[in-house]
N, C-alpha and C positions, 0 to 999 in steps of 0.2 A: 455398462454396469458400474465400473467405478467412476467416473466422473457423477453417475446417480451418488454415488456412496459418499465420495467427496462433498459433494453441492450438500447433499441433508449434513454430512457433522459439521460443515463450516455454517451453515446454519444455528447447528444449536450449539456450537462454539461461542458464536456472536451473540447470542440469547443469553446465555450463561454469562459472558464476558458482562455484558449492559445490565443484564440485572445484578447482575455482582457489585457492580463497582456504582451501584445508586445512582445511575443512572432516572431522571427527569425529564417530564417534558417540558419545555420554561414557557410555553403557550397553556397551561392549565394551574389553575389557583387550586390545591386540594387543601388551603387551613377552613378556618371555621366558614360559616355561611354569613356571606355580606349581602347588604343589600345596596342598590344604586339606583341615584334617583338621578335622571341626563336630562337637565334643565333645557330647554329652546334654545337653541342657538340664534343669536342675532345675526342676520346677514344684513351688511352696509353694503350690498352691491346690487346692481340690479340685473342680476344674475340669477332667476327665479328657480328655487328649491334646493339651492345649498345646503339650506339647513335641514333640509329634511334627507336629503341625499347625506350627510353628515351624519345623524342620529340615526340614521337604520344601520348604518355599515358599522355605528359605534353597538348598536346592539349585537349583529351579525358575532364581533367579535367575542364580547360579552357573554355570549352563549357558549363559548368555548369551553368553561368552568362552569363545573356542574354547584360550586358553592358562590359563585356571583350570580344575583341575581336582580335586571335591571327592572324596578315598580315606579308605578303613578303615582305613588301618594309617598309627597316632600316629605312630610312630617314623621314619617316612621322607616327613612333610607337614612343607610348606616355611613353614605357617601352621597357625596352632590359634584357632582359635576357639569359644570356649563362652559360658552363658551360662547367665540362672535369671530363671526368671517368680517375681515376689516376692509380687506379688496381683491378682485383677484384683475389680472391685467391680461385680457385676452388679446394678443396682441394685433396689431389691421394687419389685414394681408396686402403684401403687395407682391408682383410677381417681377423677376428678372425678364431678360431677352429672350423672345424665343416661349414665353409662359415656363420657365425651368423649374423646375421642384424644389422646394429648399427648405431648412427647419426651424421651428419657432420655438421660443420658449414662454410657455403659459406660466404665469407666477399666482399664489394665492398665498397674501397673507393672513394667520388668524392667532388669536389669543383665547388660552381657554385658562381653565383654575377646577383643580379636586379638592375637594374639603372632606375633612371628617364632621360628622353634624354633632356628633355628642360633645368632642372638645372645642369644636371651631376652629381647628388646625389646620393648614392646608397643607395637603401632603407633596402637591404640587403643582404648580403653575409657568404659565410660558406666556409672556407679557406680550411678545411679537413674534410669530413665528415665522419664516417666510419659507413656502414650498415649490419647487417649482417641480416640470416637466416639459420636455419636450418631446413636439410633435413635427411629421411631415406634412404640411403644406401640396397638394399635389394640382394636377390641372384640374379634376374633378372637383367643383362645389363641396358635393355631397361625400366623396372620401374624407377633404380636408373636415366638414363638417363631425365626421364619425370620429377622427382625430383626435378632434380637440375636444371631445366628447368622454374618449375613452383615458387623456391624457386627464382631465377632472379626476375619473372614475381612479384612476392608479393615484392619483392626491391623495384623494379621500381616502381611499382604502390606506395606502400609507401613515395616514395622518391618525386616521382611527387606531390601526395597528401600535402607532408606538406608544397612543396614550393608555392603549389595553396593558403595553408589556410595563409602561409606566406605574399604574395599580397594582399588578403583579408583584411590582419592586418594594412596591411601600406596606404593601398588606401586612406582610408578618410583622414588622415594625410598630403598627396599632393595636 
């Protein structure tokens, strides 16, 4: 019974404490309602569906804020954002003595740009970016396949994420 008594007021101890002290979530944009328009992203590789793999995850995050909202039509977004996968370097496999396991590291460069569309200002841009991860290499085809599969997947999502909390940074600023 008291450790019940305990566990509920350090509860609403820590409630009171975070809501007190203004406490934020820094993954949600609450100022006015923007709009974003997320250009096609160019892929220079031949690496089929970067860019498509790219623009949903930038969406996914995008959804996070109930006052960002990503539309079709250029002409009436409060933001533009595009962007180009420049290369990524998957790397050959080769396998030591024995077929031994061992890690690779997948690289993917890209360069994107955020504009405000009323002033033509860019709020910001990253000329070359380079992303890597690394993956395990195993004796199975089909594992290392899933690998290097899911090491893209943590790119992307990466990569998406920081241009989300990047908007976040400059909103109130416009």
């Amino acid at each position: 019974m008291k450790t019940k008594f305990f566990f509920l007021s350090s509860v609403l101890i820590l409630t009171f404490i975070f809501s007190a002290c203004g406490y934020h979530n820094p993954y949600v944009y609450t100022g006015p309602d923007k709009t974003i328009y997320l250009a096609s992203w160019k892929n220079r590789t031949s690496e089929l569906q970067l860019d498509s793999q790219i623009y949903q995850s930038l969406i996914k995050w995008y959804q996070k804020s109930e006052s960002l909202r990503v539309i079709k039509d250029k002409e009436n977004a409060d933001l533009i954002l595009g962007g180009e996968i420049v290369y990524i370097d998957l790397p050959s496999l080769s396998y030591g003595a024995n077929n031994t396991t061992r890690e690779v590291k997948l690289k993917m460069q890209v360069r994107y740009i955020m504009k405000d569309q009323k002033s033509e200002e860019i709020l910001f841009q990253e000329p070359g970016q380079l992303r890597t991860e690394e993956y395990t290499v195993a004796q199975n085809r089909s594992v290392t396949s899933d690998n290097e599969k899911q090491a893209i997947e943590t790119i992307i999502d990466e990569l998406s994420q920081d241009i989300y909390l990047r908007t976040l940074e400059k909103l109130p600023n416009i």
